[in-house]
Structure formats: structure tokens, C-alpha cells
SERO-4910 file (N, C-alpha, C, O; in steps of 0.05 Angstrom, whole numbers):
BEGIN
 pado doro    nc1    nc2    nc3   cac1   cac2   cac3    cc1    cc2    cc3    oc1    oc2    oc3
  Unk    A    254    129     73    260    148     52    240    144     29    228    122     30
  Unk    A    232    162      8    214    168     -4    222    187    -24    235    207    -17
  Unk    A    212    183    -51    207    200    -74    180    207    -76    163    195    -63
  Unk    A    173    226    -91    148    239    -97    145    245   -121    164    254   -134
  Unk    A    116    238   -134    110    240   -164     83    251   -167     70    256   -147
  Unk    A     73    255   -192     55    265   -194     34    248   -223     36    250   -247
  Unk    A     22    237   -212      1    221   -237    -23    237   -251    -33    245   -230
  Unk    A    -32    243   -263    -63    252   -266    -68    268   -240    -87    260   -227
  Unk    A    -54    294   -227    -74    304   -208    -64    290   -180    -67    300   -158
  Unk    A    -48    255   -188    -47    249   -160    -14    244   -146      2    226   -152
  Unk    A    -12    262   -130     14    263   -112     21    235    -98      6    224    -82
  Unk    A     44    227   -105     50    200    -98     70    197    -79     91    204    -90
  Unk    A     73    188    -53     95    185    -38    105    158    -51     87    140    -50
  Unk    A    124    152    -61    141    120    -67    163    116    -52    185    127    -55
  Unk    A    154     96    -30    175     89    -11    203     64    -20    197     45    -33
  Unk    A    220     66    -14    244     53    -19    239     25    -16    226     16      3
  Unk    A    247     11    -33    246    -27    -16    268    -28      1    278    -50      2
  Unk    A    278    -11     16    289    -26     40    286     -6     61    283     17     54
  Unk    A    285    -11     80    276      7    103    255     -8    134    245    -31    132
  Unk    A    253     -1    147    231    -16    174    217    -30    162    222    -25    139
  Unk    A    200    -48    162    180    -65    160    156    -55    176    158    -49    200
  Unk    A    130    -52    160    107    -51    171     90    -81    181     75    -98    171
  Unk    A    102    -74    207     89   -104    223     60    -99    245     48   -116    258
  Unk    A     56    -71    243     30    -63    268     24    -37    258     39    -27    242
  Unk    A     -1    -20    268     -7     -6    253      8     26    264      5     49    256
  Unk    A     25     13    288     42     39    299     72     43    272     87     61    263
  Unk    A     67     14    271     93     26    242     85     45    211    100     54    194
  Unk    A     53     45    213     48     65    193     25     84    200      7     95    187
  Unk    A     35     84    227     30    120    242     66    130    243     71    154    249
  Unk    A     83    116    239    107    121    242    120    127    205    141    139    198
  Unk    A     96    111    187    112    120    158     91    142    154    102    162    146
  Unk    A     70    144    157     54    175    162     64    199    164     63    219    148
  Unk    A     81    194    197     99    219    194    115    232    188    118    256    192
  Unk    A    134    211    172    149    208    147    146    234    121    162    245    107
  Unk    A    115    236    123    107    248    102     91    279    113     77    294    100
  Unk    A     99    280    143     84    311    149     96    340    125    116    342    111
  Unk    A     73    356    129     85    380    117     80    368     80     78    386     63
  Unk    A     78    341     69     76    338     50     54    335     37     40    318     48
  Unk    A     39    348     10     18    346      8     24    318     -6     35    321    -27
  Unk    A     19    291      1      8    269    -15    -21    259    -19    -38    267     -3
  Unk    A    -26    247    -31    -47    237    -30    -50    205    -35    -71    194    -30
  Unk    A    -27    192    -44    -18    165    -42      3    150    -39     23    152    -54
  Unk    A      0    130    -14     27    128     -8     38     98    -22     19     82    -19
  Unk    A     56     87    -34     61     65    -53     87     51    -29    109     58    -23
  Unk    A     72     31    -22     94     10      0    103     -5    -18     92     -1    -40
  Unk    A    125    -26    -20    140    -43    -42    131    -66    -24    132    -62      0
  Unk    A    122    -89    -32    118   -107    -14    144   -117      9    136   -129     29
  Unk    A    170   -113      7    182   -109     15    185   -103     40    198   -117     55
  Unk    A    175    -81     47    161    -62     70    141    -77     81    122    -63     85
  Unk    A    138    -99     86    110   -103     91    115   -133    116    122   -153    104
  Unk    A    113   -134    132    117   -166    147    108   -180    142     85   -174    134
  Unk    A    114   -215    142     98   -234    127     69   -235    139     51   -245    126
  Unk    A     64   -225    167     40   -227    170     20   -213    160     -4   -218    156
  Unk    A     37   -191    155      6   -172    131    -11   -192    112    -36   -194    111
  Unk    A      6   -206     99     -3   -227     83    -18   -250     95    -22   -268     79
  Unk    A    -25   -254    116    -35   -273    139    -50   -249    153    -43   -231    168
  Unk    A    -82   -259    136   -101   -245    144   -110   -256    169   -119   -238    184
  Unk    A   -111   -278    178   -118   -288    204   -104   -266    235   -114   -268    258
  Unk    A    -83   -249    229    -57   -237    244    -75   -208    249    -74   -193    269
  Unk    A    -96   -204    220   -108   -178    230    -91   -139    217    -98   -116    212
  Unk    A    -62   -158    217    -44   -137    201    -52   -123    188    -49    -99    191
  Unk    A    -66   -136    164    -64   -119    139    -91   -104    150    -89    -79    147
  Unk    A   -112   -113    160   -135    -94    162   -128    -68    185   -135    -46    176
  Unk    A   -117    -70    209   -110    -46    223    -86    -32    208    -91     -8    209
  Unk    A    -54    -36    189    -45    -17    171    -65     -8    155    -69     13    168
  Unk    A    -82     -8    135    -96    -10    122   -110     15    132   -112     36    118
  Unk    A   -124     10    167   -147     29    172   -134     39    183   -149     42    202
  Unk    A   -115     49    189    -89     79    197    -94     96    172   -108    116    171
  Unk    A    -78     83    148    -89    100    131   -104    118    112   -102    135     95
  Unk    A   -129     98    130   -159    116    114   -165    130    136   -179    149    131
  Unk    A   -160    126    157   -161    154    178   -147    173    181   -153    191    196
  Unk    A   -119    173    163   -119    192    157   -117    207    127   -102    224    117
  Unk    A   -138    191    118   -146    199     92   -127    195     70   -123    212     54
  Unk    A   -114    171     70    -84    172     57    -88    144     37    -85    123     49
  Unk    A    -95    142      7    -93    120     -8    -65    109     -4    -46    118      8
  Unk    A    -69     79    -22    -40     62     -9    -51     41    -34    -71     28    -40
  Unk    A    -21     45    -44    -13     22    -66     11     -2    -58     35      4    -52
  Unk    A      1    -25    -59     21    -39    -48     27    -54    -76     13    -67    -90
  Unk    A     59    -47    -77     75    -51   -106     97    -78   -100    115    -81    -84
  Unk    A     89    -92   -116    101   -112   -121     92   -144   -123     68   -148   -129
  Unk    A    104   -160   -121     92   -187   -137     81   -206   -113     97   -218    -98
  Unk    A     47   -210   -111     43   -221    -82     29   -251    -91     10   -261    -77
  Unk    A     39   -263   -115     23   -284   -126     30   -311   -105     15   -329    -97
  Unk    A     49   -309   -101     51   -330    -74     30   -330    -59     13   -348    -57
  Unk    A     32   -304    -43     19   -299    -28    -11   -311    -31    -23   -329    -19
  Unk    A    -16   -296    -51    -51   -296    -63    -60   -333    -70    -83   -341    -67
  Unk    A    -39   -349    -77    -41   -371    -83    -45   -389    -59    -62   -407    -58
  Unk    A    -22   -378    -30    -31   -394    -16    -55   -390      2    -58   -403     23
  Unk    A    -74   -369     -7    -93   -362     12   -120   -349     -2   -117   -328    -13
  Unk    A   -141   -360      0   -169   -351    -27   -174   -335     -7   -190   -318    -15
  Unk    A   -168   -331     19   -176   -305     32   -159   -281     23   -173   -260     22
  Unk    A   -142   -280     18   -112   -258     14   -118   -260    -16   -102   -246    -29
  Unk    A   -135   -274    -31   -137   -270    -52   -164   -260    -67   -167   -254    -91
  Unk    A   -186   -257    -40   -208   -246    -47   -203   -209    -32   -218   -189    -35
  Unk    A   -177   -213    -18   -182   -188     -5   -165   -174    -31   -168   -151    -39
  Unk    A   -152   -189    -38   -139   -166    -61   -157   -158    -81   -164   -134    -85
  Unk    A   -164   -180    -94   -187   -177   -111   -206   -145   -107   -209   -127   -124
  Unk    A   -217   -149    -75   -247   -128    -74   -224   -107    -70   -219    -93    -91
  Unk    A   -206   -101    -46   -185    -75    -56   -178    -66    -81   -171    -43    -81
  Unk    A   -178    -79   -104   -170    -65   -119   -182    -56   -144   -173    -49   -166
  Unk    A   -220    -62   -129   -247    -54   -150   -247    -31   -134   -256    -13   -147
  Unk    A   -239    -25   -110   -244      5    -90   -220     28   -103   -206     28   -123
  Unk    A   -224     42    -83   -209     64    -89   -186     68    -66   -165     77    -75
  Unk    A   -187     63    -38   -172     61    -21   -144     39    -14   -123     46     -3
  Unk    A   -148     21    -21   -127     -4    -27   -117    -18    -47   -132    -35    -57
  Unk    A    -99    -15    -53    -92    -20    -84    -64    -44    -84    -45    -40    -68
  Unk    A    -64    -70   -107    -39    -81   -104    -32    -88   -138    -46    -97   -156
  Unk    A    -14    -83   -137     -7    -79   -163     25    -89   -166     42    -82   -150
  Unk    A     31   -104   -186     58   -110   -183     74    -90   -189     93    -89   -173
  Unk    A     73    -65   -213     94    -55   -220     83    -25   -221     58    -22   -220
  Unk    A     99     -2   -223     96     26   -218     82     36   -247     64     53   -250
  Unk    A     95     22   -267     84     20   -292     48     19   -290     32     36   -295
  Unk    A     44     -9   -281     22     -6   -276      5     13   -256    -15     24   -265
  Unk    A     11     15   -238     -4     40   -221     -2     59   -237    -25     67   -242
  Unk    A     21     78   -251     16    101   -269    -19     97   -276    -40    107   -267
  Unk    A    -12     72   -301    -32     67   -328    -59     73   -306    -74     93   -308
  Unk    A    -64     48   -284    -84     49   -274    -94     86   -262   -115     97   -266
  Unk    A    -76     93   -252    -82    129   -247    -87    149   -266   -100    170   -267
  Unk    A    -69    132   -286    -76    157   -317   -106    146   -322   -118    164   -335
  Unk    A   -123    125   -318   -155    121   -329   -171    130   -315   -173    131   -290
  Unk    A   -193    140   -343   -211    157   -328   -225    146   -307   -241    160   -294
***
């Protein structure tokens, strides 16, 4: 399940923190379709949604979810607090880092912040 918003121009799918877990990249060809018929243009996962392996870059997770949704042209904000994460790993902590100088992968703890960051020019 999912709400929809609108930032600066950008249509936001915001998925629920509770629901399936994205553990392979068939589980977000499966939150994809979730959103047919909808014009979005970004979809906001809660880390929640997410299997501990996403965070265990060695697993490969996060890079095939990741490249589902730039094939199908779909930005992705991953909301919520991954400092654990990032602490136990300078890899998971450089990947967040360069994701979130781009435009396609984004992690951000709070919705607050993603607004601010979408409202700048």
C-alpha cells in the first residue's frame, strides 16, 4: 500500500513500513506493479521494506533492486535511519555517500528531509 504526493513537479509513491520485504529484484518488479496506471516518478521504500541483505553489499541486493528501477525509469528514496548499517560497513557507506550526490538513489532518514532536498534547486 502506498500514498502519493507531490514535491516541486515531483510525484511521489510513499510506501507503508509494513508490508513484503524487498529481498530480490522480483520483489520490486512486484512493488512496480503496485504502481501501474500511476504517473510517479519516485518511489520512497521505509527501510523497513528492505531485507537485511540489501544492506550487505557483498549479497548483490541492493545493486539488482536498485537496477529494476532505473530500467524502468523510476527514482527511489530509501527513508529511514541506516547509521548502523553505514557504520558497520565503509562499503554501504561509500555506496550511500555516491547515491546520494546522483540523482537515481537516494537515502535519507526522514520525509522532511526528502521534501527540503526536492524543494532545492
Amino acid at each position: 500500500m502506498f500514498t502519493t504526493m507531490t514535491v516541486n513537479d515531483v510525484s511521489l509513491a510513499v510506501f507503508a513500513a509494513d508490508g513484503p520485504a524487498l529481498a530480490r529484484d522480483q520483489d520490486a518488479t512486484d512493488l512496480i506493479g503496485q504502481l501501474w496506471g500511476q504517473d510517479v516518478d519516485m518511489i520512497v521504500i521505509p527501510t523497513t521494506r528492505l531485507a537485511d541483505d540489501f544492506f550487505a553489499l557483498r549479497t548483490r541486493v541492493a545493486g539488482e533492486i536498485a537496477q529494476k528501477f532505473a530500467n524502468y525509469r523510476l527514482r527511489v528514496a530509501v527513508l529511514g535511519d541506516i547509521a548502523e548499517h553505514v557504520a558497520r560497513s565503509e562499503a554501504m557507506a561509500s555506496f550511500v555517500h555516491e547515491s546520494n550526490r546522483g540523482t537515481q538513489l537516494w537515502f535519507v532518514p526522514t520525509l522532511d528531509e526528502l521534501t527540503g532536498r526536492l524543494s532545492r534547486p
